[in-house]
Backbone as CSV, one residue per row, in Angstrom:
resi,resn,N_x,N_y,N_z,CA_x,CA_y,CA_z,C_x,C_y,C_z
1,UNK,-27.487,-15.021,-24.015,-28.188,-15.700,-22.944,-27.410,-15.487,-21.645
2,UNK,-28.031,-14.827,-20.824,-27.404,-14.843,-18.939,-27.141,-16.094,-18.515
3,UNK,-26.388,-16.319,-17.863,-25.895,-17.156,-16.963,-25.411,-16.645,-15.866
4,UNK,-25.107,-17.616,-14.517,-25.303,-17.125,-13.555,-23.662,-18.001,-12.870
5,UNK,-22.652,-17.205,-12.504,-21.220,-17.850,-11.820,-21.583,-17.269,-10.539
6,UNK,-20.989,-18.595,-9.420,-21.208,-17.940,-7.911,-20.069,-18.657,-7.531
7,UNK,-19.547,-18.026,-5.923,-18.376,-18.376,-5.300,-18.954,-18.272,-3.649
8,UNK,-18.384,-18.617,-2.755,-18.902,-18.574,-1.870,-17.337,-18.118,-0.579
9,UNK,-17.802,-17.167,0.376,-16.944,-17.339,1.474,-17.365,-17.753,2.796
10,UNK,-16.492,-18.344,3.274,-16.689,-18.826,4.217,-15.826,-18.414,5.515
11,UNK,-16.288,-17.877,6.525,-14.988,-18.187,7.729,-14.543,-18.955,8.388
12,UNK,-13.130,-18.069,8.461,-12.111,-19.784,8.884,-11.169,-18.832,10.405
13,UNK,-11.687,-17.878,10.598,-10.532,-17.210,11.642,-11.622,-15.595,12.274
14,UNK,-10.920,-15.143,12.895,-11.244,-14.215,13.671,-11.663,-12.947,12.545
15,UNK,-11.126,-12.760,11.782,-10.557,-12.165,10.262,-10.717,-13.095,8.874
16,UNK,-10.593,-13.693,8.925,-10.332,-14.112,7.659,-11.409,-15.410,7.301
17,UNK,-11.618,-15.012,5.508,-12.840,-16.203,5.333,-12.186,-17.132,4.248
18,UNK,-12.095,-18.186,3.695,-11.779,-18.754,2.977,-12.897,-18.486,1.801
19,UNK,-12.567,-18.410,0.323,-13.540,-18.353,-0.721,-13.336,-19.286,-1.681
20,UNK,-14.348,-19.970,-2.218,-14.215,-21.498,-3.144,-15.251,-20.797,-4.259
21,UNK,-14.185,-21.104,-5.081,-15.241,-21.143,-7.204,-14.667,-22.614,-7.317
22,UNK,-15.873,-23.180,-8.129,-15.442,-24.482,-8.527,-14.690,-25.050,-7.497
23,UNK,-13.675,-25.834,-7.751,-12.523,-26.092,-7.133,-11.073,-25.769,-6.444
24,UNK,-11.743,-24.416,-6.228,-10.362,-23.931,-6.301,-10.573,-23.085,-4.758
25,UNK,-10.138,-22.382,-3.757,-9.964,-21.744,-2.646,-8.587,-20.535,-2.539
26,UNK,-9.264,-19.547,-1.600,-8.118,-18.895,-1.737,-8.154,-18.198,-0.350
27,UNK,-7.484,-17.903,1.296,-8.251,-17.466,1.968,-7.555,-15.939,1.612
28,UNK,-8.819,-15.398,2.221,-8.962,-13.941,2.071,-8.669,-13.597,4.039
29,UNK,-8.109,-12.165,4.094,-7.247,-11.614,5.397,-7.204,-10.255,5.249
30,UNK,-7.232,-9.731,6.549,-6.677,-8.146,6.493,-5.420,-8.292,7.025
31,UNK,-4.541,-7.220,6.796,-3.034,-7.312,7.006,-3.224,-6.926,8.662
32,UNK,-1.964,-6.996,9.532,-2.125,-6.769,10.952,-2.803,-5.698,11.444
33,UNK,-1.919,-4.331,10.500,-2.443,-3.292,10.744,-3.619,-2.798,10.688
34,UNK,-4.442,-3.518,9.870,-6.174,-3.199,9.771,-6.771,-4.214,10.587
35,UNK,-5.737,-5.075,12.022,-6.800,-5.919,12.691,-7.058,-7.379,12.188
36,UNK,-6.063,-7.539,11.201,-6.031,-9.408,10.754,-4.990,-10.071,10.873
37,UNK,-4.937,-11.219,10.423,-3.855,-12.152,10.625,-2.848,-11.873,9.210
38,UNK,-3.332,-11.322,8.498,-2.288,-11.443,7.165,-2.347,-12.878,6.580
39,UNK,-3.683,-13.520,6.311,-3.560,-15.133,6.054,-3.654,-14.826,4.726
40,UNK,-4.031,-13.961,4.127,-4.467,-13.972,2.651,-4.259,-12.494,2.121
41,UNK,-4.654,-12.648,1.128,-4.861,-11.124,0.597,-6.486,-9.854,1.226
42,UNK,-6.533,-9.256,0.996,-7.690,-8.795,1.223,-8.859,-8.480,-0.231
43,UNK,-10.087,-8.694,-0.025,-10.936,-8.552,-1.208,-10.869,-7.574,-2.085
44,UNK,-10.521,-6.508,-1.588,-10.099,-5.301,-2.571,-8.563,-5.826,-3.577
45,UNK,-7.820,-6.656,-3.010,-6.548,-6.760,-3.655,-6.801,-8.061,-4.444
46,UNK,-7.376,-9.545,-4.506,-8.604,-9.968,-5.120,-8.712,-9.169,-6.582
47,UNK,-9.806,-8.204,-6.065,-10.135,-7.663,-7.160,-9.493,-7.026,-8.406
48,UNK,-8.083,-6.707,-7.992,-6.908,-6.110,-8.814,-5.927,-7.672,-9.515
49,UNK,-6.391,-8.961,-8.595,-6.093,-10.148,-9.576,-6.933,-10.577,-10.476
50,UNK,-7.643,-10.170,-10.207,-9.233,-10.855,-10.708,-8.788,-10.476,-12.279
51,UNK,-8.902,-8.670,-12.119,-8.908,-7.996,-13.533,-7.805,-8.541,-14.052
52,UNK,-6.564,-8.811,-13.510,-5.250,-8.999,-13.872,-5.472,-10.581,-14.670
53,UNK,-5.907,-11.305,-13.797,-5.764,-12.727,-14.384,-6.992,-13.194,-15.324
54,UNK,-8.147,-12.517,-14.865,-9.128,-12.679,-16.606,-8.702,-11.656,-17.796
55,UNK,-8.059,-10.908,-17.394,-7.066,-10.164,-18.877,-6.057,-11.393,-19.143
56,UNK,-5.274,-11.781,-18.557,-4.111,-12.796,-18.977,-4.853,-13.817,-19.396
57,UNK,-6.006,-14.553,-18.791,-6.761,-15.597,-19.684,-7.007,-15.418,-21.159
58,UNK,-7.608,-14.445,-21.204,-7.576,-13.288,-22.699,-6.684,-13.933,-23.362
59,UNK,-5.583,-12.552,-22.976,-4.143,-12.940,-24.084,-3.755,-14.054,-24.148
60,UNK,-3.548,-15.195,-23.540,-2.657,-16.085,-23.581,-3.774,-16.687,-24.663
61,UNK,-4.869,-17.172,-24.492,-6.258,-17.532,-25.464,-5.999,-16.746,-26.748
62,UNK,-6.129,-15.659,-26.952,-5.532,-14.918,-27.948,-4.062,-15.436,-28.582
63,UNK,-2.903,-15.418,-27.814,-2.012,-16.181,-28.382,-1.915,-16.980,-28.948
64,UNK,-2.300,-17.996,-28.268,-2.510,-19.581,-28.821,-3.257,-19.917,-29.971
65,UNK,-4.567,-19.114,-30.166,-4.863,-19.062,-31.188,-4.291,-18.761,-32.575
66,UNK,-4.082,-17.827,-32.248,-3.140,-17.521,-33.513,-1.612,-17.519,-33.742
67,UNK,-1.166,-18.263,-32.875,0.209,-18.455,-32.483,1.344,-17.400,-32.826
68,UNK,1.309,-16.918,-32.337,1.591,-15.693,-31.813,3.177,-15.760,-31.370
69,UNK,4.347,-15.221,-31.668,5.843,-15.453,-31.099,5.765,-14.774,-30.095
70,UNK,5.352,-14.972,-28.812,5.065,-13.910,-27.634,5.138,-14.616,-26.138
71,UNK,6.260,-14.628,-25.532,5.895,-15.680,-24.506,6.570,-14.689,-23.041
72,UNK,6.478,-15.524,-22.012,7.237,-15.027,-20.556,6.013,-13.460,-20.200
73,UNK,4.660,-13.643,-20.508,3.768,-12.616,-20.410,3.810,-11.893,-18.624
74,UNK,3.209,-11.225,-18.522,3.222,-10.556,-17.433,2.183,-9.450,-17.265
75,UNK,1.331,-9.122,-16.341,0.641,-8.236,-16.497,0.217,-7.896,-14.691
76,UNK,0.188,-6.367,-14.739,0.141,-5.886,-13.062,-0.907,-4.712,-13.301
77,UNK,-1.758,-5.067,-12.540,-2.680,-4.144,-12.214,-2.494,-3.411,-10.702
78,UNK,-2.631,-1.978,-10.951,-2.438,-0.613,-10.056,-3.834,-0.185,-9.911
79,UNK,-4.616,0.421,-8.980,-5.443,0.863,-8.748,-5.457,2.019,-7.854
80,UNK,-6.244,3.481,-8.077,-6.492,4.415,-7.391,-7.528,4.335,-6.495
81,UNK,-6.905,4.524,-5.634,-8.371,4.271,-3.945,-8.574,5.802,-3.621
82,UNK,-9.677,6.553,-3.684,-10.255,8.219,-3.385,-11.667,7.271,-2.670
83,UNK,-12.095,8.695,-2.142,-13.322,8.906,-2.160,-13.466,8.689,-0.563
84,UNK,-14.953,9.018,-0.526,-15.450,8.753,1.041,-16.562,8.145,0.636
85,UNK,-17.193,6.823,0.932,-16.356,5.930,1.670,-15.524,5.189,0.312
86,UNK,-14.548,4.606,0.343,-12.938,4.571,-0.143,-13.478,3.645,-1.267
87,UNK,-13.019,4.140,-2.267,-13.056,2.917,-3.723,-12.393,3.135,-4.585
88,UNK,-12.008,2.390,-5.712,-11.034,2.258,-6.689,-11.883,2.591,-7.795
89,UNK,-11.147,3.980,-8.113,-11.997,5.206,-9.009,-10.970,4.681,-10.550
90,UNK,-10.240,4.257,-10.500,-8.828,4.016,-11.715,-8.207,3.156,-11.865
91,UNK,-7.965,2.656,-12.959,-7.353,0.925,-12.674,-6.205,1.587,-13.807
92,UNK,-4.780,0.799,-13.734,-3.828,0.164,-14.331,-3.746,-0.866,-14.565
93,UNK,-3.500,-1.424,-16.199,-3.351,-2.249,-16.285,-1.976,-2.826,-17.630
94,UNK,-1.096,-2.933,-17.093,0.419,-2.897,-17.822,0.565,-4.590,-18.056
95,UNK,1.487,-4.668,-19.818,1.425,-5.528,-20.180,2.577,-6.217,-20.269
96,UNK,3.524,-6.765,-20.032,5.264,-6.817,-20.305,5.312,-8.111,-21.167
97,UNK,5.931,-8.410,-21.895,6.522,-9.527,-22.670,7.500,-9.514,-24.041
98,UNK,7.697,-10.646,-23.966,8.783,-10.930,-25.253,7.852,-11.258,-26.351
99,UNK,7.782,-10.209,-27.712,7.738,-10.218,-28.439,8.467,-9.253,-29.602
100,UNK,8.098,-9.762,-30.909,8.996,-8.748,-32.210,7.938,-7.958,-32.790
101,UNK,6.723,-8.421,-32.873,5.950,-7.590,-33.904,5.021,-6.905,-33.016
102,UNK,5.086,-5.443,-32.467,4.462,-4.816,-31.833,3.161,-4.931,-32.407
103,UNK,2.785,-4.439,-33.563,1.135,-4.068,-34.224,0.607,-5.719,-33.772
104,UNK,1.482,-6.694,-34.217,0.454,-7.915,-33.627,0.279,-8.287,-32.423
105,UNK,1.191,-7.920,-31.353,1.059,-7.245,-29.928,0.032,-6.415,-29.563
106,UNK,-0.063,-5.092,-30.232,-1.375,-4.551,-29.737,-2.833,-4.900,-29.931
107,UNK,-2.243,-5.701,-31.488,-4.201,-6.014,-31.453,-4.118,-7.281,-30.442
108,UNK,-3.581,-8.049,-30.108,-3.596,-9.318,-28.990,-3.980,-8.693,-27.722
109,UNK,-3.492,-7.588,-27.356,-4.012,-6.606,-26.208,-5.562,-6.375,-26.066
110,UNK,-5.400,-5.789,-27.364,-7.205,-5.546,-27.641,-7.750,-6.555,-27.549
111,UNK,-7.754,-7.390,-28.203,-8.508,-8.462,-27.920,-8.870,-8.918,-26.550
112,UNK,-7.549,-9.250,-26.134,-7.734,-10.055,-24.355,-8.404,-8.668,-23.631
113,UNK,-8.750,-7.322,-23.888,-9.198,-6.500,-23.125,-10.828,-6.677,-23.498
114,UNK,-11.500,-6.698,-24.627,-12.712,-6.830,-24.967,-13.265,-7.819,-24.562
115,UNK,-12.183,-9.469,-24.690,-13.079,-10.478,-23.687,-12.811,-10.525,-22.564
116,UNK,-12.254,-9.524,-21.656,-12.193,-9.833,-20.500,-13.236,-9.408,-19.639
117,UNK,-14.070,-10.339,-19.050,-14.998,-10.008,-18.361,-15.349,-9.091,-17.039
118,UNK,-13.833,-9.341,-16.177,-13.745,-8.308,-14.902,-13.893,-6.878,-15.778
119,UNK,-12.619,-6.834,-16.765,-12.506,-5.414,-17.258,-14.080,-4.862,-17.806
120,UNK,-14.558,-5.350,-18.833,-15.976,-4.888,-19.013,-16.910,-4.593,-18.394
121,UNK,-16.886,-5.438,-16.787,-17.863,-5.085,-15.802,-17.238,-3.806,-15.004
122,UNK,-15.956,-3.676,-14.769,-15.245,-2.481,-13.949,-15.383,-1.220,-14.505
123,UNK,-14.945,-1.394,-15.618,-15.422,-0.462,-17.054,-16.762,0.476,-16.444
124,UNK,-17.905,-0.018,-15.971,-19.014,0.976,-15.930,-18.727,1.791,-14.902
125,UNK,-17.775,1.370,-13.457,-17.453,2.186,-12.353,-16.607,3.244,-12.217
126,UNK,-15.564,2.690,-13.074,-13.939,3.137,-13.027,-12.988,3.136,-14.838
127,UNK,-12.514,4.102,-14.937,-11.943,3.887,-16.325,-10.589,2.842,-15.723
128,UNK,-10.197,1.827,-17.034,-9.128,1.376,-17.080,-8.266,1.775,-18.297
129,UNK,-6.980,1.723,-17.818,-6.044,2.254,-19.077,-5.242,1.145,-19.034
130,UNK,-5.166,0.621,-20.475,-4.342,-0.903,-20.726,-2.866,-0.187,-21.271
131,UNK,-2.018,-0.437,-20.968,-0.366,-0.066,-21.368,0.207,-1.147,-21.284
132,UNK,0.610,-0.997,-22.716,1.643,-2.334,-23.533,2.860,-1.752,-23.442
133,UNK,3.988,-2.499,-22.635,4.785,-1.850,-22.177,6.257,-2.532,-23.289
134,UNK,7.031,-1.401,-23.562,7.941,-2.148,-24.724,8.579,-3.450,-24.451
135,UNK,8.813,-4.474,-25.776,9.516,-5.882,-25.363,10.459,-5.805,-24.819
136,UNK,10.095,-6.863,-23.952,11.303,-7.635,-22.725,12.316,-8.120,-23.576
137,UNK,13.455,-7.622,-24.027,14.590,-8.403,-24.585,14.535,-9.729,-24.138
138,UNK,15.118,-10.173,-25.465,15.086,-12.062,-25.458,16.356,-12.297,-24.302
């Protein structure tokens, strides 16, 4: 069944708009050099948290579930900008943490990558490559 999530922006500056989901706000900015104040991030960089932090919703959900010895997580998304006019053709997406049992590490990967919703929708534009990067010594 569809359902329907909305967010809204708003402006708050010459440059920059403030954006609200639920309860929450974040303002959005271009850096000086593109003509803004630097109040926020810009929507393209947004979008590289977006994927980043509905993948980490994933795993950590994944963790907990199955309790998992895996903690101090970390995850950074890289993106390739080509094209005319300019878009993010390639995503990175790297995983760092303390754990011992790699194989139960990777399927926890998999998992938080299949429910992650940014990734599945980005997925039709742009390939992403998920890299589980070896454990962070205790």
């Amino acid at each position: 069944m569809s359902r329907i999530i909305s967010g809204a922006v708003h402006q708050v500056g010459p440059s920059a708009g403030r954006g609200t989901v639920r309860n929450h706000s974040v303002l959005i900015d271009r850096p000086t050099d593109k003509g803004g104040a630097d109040r926020g991030p810009m929507g393209g960089e947004l979008l590289l948290l977006a994927l980043g932090g509905c993948f980490m919703s994933n795993l950590l959900a994944a963790i907990r579930a199955r309790e998992a010895a895996v903690s101090d997580v970390r995850v950074t998304v890289d993106a390739t900008v080509d094209g005319n006019p300019e878009r993010m053709t390639a995503y990175t997406v790297r995983v760092a943490a303390r754990y011992e049992d790699a194989s139960e590490m990777e399927k926890l990967v998999t998992i938080a990558e299949r429910g992650c919703i940014v990734a599945n929708t980005l997925k039709a534009a742009a390939p992403i490559a998920v890299v589980l990067e070896d454990a962070v010594p205790a």
